[in-house]
N, C-alpha and C positions, 0 to 999 in steps of 0.2 A: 924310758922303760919303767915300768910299773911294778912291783913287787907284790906277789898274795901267798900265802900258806893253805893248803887245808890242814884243817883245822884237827883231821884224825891223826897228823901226825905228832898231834898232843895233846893223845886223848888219854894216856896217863896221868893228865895232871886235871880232869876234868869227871867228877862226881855227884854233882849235881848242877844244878839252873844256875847257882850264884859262882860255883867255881869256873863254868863256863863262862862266864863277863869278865870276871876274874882277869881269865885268861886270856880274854881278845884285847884286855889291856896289855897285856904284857908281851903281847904280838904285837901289836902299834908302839910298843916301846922301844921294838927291837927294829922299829924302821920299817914295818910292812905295812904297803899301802890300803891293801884288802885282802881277804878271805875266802878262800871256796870251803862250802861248811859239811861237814858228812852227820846229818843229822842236826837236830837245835834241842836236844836236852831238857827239852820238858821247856821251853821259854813258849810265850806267848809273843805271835808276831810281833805285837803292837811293842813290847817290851826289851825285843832284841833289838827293832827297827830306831828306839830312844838310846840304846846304849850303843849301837852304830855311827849315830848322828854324836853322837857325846865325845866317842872317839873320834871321827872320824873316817872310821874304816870303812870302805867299799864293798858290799857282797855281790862279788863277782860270779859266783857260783853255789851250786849246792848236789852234793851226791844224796839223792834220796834215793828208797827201795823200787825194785820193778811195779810193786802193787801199788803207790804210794799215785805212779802214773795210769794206772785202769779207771776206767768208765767213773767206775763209782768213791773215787778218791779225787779224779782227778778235778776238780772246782774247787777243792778247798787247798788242793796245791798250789792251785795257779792263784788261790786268792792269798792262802801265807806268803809266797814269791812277790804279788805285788803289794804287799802292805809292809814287807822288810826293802824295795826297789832295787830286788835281785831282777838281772835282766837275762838273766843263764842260769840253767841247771840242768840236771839229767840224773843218772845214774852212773855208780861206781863199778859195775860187772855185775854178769850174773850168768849163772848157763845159758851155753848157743853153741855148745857142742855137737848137740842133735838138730836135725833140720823141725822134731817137736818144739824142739828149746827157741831154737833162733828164730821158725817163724813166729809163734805167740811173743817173744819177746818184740820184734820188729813190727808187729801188728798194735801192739800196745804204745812201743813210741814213739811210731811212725801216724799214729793217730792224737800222741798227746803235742808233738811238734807241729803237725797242722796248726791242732788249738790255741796250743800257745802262742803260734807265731803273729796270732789275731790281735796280739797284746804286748806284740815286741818282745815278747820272751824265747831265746831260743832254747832249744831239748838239746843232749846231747848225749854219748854213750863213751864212756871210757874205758881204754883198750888194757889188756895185759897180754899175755905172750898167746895165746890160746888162740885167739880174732886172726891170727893173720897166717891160720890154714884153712880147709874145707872143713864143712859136720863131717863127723863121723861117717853120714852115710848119705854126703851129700848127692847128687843128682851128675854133680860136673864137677869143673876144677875153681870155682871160683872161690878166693877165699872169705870167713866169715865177714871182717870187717869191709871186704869190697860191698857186699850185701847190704849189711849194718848203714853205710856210707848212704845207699840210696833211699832211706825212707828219715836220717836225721842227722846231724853234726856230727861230730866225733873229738874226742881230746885225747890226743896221744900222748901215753907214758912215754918218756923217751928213755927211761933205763929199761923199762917191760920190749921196748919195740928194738935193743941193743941186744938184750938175751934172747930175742926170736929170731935173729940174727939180721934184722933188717937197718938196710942204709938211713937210717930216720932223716939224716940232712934231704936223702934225696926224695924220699917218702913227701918231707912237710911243703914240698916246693912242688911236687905235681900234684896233690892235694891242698894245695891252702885252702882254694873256698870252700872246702867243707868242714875246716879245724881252725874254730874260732879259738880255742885256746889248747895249751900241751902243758903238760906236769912235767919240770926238769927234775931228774933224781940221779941220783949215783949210785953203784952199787961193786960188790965183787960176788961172783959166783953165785948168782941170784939171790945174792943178801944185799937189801938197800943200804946204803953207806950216805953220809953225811957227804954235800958237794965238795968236791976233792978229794975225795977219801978212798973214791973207788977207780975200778976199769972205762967206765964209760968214755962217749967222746964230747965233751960238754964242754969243751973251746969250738971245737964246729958247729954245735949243736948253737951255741950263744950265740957265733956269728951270722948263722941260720938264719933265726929266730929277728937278728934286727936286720937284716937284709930284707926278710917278709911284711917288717910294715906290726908284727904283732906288738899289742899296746900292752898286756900284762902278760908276765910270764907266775907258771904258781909252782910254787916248791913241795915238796911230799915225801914222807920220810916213812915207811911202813913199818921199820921197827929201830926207833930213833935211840942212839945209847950217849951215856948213859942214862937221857931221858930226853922226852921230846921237847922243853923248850931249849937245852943248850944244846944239843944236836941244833935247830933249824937257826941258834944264833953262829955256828960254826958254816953253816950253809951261806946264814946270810952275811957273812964277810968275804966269801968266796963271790955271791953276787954284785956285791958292790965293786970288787977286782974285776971284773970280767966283762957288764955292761957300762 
């Protein structure tokens, strides 16, 4: 098993370009193999993709904006994504409360997933608790992320999919092919907590996860204390316990 962070759950410690390398040192320090990145902080591909290589670390992923994947973004996406040799990325959420919201959102990534996929890239859309009812004023009972599911990948929160009250073990096993990767987090009372810290069920969740064959799992901390790199070094000792 594989280890990655994103990177937003240490983005208290990151204010510019340089503080940014900075800090993907001091994630390789901490034992992590790779990175899913929520944004690249003003770095120029070419420059993140020398300081990857230098470390080591693997960009497994990337949370970019919904507009980041339309028509007229999307080429210089897919060209930063292959010149850093990310082979995953998608977005972090975004409205699809409305059936306005979710179909232009599903039109958008459902069209940049084709493209990508031309290049070994997959798209993906990551869930929080929201996805896994109907719009607002949907048509029927299907929920959003069943939807979501059929035009692109999907990366399940497994603390977001715990407070939507859903069986995530049983969830990740009738969907594996379409969830190339899940963010494991903990949390109490829809506050994310540091892994062990909270409610969740992340010894099922872990034995899940290597039952399925998954090659990286990525940690995510949304409001890490008392700050995001020793919050996710508290995580990652509990990872090493566990896989």
């Amino acid at each position: 098993m594989k280890f990655a962070v994103q990177v937003y759950s240490v983005r208290d410690c990151i204010h510019s370009t340089e503080e940014f390398f900075e800090v993907l040192g001091k994630i390789k320090a901490l034992g992590f193999d790779g990175v899913e990145f929520a944004g690249f902080h003003g770095a120029s591909a070419e420059a993140l993709k020398a300081r990857l290589d230098e470390l080591g670390l693997v960009p497994v992923g990337a949370h970019l904006g919904l507009d980041d994947w339309r028509e007229d973004k999307l080429e210089s996406t897919r060209a930063y994504l292959r010149t850093i040799g990310a082979k995953a990325a998608g977005i972090g959420g975004c409205k699809t409360d409305t059936e306005e919201s979710l179909k232009d959102m599903m039109s958008v990534l459902g069209a940049a997933y084709k493209r990508a996929a031309e290049e070994g890239i997959t798209v993906y859309f990551h869930t929080h608790t929201g996805e896994f009812v109907p719009t607002e004023d949907s048509p029927d009972d299907r929920t959003q992320i069943e939807r979501i599911a059929e035009v692109c990948a999907t990366q399940i929160d497994t603390y977001w999919s715990f407070v939507a009250g859903i069986d995530t073990c049983a969830y990740l096993r009738e969907h594996r092919d379409r969830i190339p990767f899940i963010h494991i987090k903990d949390g109490i009372g829809g506050t994310p907590k540091a892994l062990g810290e909270g409610e969740n069920e992340l010894e099922n969740i872990a034995a899940t996860v290597s039952e399925l064959g998954y090659e990286w799992v990525i940690l995510e901390n949304d409001d890490p204390v008392p700050d995001g790199l020793s919050d996710i070094a508290r995580s990652m000792k509990w990872l090493r316990e566990h896989f």
